[in-house]
C-alpha positions as CSV (number, residue, x, y, z in Angstrom):
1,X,-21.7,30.3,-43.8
2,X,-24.6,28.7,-42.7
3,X,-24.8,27.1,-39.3
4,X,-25.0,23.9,-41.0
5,X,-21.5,23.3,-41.9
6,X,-20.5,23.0,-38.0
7,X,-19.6,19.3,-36.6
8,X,-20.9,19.0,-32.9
9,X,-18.4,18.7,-30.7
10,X,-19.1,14.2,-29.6
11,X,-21.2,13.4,-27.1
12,X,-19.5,12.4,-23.5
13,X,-18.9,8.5,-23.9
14,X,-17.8,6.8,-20.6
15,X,-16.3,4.3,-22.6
16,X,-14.1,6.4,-24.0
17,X,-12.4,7.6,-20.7
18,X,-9.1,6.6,-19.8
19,X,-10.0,4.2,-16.7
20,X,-12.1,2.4,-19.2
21,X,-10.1,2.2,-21.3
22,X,-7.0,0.7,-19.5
23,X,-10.0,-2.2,-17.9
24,X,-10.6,-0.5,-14.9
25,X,-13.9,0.2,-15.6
26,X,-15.7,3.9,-15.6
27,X,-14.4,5.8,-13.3
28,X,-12.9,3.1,-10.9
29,X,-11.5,4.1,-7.7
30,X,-9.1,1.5,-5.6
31,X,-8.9,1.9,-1.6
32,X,-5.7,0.9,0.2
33,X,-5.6,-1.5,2.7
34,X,-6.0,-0.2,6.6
35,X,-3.6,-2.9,6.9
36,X,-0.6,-2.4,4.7
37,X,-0.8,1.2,5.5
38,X,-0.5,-0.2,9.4
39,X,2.3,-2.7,8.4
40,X,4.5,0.5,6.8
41,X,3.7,2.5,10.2
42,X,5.0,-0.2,12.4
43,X,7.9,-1.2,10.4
44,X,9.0,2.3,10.2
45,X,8.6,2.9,14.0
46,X,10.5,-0.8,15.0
47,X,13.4,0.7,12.9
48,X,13.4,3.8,14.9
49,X,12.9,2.5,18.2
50,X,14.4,-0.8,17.5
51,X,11.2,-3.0,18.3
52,X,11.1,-6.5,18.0
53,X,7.1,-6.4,19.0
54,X,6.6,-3.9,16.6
55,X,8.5,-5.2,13.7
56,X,6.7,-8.6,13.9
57,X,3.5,-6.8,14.2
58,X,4.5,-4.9,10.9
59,X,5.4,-8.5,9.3
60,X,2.1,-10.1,10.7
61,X,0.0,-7.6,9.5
62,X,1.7,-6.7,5.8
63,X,1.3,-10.7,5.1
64,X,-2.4,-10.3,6.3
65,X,-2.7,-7.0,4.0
66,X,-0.9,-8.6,0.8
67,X,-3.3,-12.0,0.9
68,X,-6.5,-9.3,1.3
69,X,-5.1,-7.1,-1.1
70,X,-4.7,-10.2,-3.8
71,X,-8.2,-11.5,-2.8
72,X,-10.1,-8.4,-3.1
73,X,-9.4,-6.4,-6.8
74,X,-11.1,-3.7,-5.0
75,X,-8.2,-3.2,-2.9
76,X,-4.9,-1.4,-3.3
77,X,-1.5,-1.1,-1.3
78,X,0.7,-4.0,-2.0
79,X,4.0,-2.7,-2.6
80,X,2.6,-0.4,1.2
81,X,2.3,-4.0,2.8
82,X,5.6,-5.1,0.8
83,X,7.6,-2.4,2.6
84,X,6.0,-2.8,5.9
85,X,7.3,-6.5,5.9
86,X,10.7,-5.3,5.0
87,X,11.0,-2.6,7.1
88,X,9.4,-4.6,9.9
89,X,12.2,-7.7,9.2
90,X,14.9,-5.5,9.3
91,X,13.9,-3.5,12.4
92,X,13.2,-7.3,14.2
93,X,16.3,-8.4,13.8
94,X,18.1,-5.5,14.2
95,X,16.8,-5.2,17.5
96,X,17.9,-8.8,18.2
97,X,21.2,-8.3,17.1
98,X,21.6,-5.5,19.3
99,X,20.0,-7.3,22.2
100,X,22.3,-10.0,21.9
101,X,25.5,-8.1,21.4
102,X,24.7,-6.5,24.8
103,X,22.9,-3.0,23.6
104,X,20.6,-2.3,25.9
105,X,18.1,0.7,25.2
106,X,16.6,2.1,28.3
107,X,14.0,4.5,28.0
């Protein structure tokens, strides 16, 4: 056989890749937010300390994150800043609950 009869294997197309593919672009990369990552920190730590300051922080700050986050297509982390708000609700009022049924935390 001669050499002839091989196909070359295709050139490398960045077209053809799977980010470009899907719209993203070649080779796009999305950076999460400082901020919803900071809302899921302080909602977490307001359910396990029971904070009211820290769970409206969490909520402040994952509202901040989601209209950044919806502004910028660059970004990414809004189900982080989603969970932040939740957890920082839920650790708010949990706190208030148990500050008005007489629960006092000393530490």
């Amino acid at each position: 056989m001669a050499d002839d009869d091989i196909t070359p294997a295709p050139a490398y197309d960045e077209a053809t890749t799977p980010a470009a593919v899907a719209g993203a672009g070649p080779l796009a990369e999305r950076k999460k937010s400082g901020k919803a990552i900071g809302s899921l920190v302080c909602g977490i730590i307001s359910l396990l300390l029971f904070g009211i300051i820290l769970g409206v922080v969490a909520v402040v700050l994952g509202v901040m994150a989601r209209n950044e986050i919806k502004a910028n297509p660059n970004l990414d982390g809004d189900g982080l800043a989603l969970a932040g708000i939740i957890t920082g609700a839920i650790g708010a009022v949990l706190a208030l609950v148990l500050i008005i049924a007489g629960v006092g935390m000393t530490f």
